[in-house]
C-alpha positions as CSV (number, residue, x, y, z in Angstrom):
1,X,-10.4,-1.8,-15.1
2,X,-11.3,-5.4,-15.8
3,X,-12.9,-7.6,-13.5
4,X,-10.5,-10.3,-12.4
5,X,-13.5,-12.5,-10.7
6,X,-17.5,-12.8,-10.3
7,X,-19.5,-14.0,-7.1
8,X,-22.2,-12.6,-5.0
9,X,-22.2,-11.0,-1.2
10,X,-24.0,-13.4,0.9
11,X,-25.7,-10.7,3.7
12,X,-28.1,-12.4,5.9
13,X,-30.5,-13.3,3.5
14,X,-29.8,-10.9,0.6
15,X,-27.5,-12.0,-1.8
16,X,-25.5,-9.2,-3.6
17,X,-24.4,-10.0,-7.1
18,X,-20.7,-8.0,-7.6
19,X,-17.8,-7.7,-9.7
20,X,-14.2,-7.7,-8.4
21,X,-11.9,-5.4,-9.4
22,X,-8.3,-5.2,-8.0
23,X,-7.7,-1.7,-6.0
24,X,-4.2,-0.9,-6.0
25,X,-1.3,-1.3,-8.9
26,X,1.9,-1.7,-8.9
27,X,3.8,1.3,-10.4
28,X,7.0,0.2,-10.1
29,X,9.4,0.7,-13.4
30,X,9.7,-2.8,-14.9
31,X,13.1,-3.6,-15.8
32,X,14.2,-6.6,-17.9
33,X,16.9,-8.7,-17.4
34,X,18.9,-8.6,-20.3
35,X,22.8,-9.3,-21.6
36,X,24.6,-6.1,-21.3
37,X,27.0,-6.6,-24.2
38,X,24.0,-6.2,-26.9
39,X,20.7,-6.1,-24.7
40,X,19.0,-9.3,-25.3
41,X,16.8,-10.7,-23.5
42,X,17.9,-13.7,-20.5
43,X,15.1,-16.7,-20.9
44,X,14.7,-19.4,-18.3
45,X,13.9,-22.6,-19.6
46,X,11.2,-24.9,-17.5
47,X,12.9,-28.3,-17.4
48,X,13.1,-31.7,-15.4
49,X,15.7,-32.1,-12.4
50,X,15.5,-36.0,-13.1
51,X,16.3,-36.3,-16.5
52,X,17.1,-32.9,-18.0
53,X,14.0,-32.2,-20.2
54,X,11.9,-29.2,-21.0
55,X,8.7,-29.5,-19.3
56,X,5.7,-27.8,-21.1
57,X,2.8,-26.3,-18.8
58,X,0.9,-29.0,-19.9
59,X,2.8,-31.2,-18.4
60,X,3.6,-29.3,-15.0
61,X,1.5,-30.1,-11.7
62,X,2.0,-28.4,-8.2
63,X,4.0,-30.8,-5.8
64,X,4.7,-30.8,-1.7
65,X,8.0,-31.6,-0.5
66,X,7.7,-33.7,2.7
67,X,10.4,-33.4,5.8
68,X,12.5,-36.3,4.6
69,X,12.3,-34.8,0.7
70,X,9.4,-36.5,-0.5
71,X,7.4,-35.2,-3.6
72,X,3.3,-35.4,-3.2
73,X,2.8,-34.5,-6.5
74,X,-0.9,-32.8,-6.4
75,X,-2.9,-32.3,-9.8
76,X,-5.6,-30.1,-10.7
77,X,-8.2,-32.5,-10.4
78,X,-6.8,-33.1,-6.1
79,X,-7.5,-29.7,-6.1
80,X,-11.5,-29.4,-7.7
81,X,-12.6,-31.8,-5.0
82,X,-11.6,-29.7,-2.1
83,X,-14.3,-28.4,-0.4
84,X,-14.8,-24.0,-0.4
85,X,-18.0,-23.5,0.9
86,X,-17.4,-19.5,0.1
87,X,-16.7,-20.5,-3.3
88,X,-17.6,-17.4,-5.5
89,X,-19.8,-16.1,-2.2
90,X,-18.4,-13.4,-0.3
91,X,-20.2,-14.3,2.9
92,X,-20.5,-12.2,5.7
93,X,-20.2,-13.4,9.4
94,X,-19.7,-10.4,11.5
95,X,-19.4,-6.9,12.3
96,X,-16.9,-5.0,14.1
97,X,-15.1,-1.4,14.4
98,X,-12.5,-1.1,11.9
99,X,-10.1,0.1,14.8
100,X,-10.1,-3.4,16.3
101,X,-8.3,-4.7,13.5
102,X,-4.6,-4.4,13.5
103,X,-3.4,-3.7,9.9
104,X,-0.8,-6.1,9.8
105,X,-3.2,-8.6,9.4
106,X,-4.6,-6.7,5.9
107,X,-3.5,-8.1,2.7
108,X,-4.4,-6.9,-0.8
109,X,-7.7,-4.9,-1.7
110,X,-10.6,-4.7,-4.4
111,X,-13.1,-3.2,-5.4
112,X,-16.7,-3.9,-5.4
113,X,-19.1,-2.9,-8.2
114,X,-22.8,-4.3,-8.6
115,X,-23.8,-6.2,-11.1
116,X,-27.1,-4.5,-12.6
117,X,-29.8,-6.1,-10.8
118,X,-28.0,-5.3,-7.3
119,X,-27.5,-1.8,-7.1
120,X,-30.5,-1.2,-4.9
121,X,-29.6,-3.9,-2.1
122,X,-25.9,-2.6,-3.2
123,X,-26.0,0.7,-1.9
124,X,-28.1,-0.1,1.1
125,X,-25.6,-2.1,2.2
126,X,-23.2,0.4,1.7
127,X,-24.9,3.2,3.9
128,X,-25.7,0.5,6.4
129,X,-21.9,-0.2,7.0
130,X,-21.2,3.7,6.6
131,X,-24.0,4.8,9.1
132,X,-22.7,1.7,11.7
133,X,-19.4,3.0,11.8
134,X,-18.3,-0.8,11.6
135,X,-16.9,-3.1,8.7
136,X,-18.3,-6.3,8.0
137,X,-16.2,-9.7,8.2
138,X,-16.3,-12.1,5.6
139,X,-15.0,-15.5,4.4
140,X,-14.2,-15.7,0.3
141,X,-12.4,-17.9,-1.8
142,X,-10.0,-16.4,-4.5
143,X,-7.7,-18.1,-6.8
144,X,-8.8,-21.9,-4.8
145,X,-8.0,-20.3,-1.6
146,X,-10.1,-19.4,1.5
147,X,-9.1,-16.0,2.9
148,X,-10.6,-14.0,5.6
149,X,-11.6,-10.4,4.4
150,X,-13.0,-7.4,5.5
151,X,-15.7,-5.2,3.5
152,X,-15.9,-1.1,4.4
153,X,-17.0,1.9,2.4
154,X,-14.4,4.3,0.3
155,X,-15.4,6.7,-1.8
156,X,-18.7,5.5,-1.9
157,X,-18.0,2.1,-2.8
158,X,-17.5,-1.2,-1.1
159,X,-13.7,-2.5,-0.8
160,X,-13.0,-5.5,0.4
161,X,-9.6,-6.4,1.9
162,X,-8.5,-9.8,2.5
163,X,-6.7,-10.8,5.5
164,X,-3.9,-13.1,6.8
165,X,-4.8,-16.1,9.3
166,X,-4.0,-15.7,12.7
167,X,-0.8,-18.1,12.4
168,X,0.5,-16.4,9.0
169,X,1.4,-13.3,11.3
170,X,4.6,-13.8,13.0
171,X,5.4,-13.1,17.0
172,X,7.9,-10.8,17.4
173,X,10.9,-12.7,18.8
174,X,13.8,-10.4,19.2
175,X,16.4,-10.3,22.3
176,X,16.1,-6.9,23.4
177,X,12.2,-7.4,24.5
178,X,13.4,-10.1,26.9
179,X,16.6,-7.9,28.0
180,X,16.2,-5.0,30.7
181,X,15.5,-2.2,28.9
182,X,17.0,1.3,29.0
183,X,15.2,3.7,31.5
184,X,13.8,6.6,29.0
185,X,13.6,10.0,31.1
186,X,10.8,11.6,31.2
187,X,12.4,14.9,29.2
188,X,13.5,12.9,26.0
189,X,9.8,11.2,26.6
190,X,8.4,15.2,26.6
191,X,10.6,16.1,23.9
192,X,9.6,13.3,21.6
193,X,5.8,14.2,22.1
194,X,6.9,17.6,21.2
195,X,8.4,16.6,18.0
196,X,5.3,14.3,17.2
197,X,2.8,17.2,18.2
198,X,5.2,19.4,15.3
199,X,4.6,16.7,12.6
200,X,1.1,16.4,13.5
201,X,-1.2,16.5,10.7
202,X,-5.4,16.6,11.4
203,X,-5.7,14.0,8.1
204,X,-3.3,12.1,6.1
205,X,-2.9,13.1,2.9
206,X,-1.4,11.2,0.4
207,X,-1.3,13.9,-2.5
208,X,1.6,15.6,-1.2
209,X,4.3,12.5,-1.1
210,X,6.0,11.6,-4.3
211,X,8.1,9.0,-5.2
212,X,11.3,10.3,-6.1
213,X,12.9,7.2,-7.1
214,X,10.7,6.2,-9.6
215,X,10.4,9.6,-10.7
216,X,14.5,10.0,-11.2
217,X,14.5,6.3,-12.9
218,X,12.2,7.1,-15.3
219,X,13.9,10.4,-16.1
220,X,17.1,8.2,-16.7
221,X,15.4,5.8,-19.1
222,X,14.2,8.6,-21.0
223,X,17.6,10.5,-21.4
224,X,18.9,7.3,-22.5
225,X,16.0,7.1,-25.3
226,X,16.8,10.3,-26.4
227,X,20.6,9.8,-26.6
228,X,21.4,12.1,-23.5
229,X,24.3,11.7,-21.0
230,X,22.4,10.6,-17.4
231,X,23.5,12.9,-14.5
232,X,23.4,11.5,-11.0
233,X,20.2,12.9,-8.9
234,X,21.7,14.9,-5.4
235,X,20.4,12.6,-2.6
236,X,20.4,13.0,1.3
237,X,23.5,12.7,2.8
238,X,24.1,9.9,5.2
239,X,23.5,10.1,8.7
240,X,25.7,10.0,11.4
241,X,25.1,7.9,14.4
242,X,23.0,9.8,17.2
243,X,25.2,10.4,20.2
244,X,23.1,12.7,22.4
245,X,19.5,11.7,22.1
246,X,17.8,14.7,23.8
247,X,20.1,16.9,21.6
248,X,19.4,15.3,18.3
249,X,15.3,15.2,19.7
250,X,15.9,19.4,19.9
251,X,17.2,19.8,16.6
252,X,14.1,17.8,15.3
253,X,11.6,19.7,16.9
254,X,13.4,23.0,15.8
255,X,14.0,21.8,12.7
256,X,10.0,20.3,12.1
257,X,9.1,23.8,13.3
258,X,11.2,25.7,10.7
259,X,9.7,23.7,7.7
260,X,5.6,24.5,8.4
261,X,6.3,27.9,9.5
262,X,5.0,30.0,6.8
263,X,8.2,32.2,5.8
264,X,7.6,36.1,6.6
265,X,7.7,38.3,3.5
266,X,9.5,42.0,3.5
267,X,7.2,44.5,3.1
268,X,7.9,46.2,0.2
269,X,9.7,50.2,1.0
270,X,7.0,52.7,-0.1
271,X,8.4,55.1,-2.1
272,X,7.1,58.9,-2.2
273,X,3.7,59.4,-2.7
274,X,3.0,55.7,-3.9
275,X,0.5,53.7,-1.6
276,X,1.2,49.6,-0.4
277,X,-1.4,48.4,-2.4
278,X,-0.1,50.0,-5.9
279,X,3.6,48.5,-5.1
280,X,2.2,45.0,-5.4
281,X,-1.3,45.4,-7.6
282,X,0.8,44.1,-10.9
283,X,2.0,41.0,-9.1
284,X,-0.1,37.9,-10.9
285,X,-0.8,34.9,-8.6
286,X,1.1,31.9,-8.5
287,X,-0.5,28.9,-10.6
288,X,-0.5,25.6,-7.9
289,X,1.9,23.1,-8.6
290,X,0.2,20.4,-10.8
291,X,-0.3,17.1,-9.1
């Protein structure tokens, strides 16, 4: 990993020199746009609306459009006197439990490494935040923007997540919630806690989810590099519109209990004078499916 930025975590009166390192990647198949009679690749050229020119980057400044269609045209140089007191400071204001954050309010994530002279103030802030049971709330400016973010412990290092403003998470607005609503008996309500209580898990774990569709796109790309006729991957049929609710809530419990029920193995017949245990001593173990 590279780091993407440099600063310091402002904690009272320590200051924690850190590097930044994005979290998460994107592994989405990149795809090209491209002509399909002989594959080469579509360009977009950068030009002028006014009079028709290609604009080089040199030459290209951010602009606001005003109400009546206005162009503000702002420059880099608007931009450098803008005050950002957190610039290249991660600075921490206040400490709460993680579970009074909603996570619609969390927006991309990074990782925190010290930089060699910090790892002693480092790590004792990481135990501090682990032993609290609370995440610290910061201000920090990335890419000439302020962002609010919180920092927590993962696998024994700091994260830090920044956050949306309050006003860049919409209210719901949607007719239903100001329409009478449908009285929910109390069976489907039992019946639905039955069918969460089947897909209850004690910890989430990620390991076991795949992602098919990258995983069938990638397998047509590579029969296509090796010359190979692409066959059509057998998907989940489509479903029907639910007409009894309790009924379809039924089948899903009895259906979510079929699939972790361990299936019962036939004991083997023992044949004349040859004990259980010999019947199955030459089976070998399955190997576990790789990851």
């Amino acid at each position: 990993m590279r780091s993407m930025w440099k600063g310091s975590v402002s904690f009272g009166l320590v200051t924690i020199p850190i590097n930044l390192y994005t979290a998460t990647e994107n592994k989405n198949v990149s795809l090209r746009q491209v002509h399909v009679a002989d594959g080469g690749r579509i360009q977009y050229k950068r030009f002028c609306t006014i009079d028709g020119e290609e604009v080089p980057y040199a030459d290209i400044a951010k602009g606001y459009e005003t109400d009546d269609g206005e162009m503000v045209v702002i420059t880099d140089d608007d931009l450098k006197d803008l005050p950002l007191s957190s610039s290249n400071v991660i600075d921490v204001l206040e400490f709460v439990p993680l579970e009074a954050i909603d996570p619609l309010h969390f927006d991309r994530h990074y990782y925190l490494e010290p930089q060699k002279a910090a790892v002693k103030p480092y790590v004792l802030l990481r135990d501090a935040l682990h032993k609290s049971g609370h995440v610290a709330i910061a201000k920090v400016a990335l890419r000439q923007r302020e962002t609010l973010a919180l920092l927590r412990v993962h696998a024994d290092v700091m994260v830090m997540t920044t956050m949306l403003w309050p006003d860049e998470v919409r209210t719901p607005d949607f007719g239903f919630l100001r329409d009478e609503l449908p009285q929910v008996r109390p069976q489907e309500l039992s019946m639905a806690g039955s069918l969460i209580d089947s897909l209850s898990e004690p910890v989430f774990d990620p390991g076991k989810y795949t992602d098919h569709y990258r995983e069938a796109l990638e397998a047509v790309i590579d029969a296509k590099i090796a010359g190979k006729k692409t066959t059509r991957p057998a998907g989940r049929s489509p479903k029907t519109d639910v007409v009894d609710l309790m009924a379809a809530l039924e089948a899903s419990v009895s259906e979510a209990k079929k699939a972790r029920k361990p299936a019962k193995r036939t004991p083997a017949k023992k044949s004349a004078g040859t004990s259980s245990t010999s019947s199955t001593s030459g089976r070998g173990r399955r190997s576990p499916k790789s990851a």
